[in-house]
N, C-alpha and C positions, 0 to 999 in steps of 0.2 A: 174562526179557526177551529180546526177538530185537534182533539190532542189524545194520545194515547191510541187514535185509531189510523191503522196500519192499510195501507192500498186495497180495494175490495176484490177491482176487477180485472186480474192479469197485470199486463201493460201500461194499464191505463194509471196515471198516476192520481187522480183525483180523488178524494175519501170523504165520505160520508159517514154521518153519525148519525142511524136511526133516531138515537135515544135522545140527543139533547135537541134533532131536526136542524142540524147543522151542515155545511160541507163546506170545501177548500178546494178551489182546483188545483191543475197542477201551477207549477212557477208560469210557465211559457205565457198563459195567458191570464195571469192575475192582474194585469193593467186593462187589459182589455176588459176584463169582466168589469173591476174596478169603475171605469171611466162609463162603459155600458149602463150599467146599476147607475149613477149618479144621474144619465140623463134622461131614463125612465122616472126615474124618483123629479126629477126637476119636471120634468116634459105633463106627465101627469096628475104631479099636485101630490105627490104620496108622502108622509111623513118618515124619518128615520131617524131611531136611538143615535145620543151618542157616539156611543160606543165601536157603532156601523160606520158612521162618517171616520171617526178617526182610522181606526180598519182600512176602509174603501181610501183613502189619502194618503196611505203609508205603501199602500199595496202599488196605486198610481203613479208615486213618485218613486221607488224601486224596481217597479217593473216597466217604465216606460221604454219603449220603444226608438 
């Protein structure tokens, strides 16, 4: 989650934070990213913080579809 950083690009609701290398999409598809992310991370063996899983699980079950 980026906090204090405000929309970069027009429209586009998405935000990035150079500084901490962070970003947030917008609402619309934070399950999809969510559920995406989980089975790249499963599919290919890759490790994830805490912190990310609970994140990616909050975003999942709020934004599902």
């Amino acid at each position: 989650m980026t906090s204090g950083v405000s929309a970069q690009y027009g429209a586009c609701q998405t935000r990035i934070d150079f500084g901490s290398r962070t970003a947030e999409p917008r609402n619309e598809v934070k399950g999809l990213v969510a559920r995406t992310t989980f089975y790249m991370f499963d599919r290919y063996n890759l490790s994830m913080s805490r912190q990310q899983q609970q994140l990616l699980m909050a975003w999942s079950r709020r934004f599902a579809r």
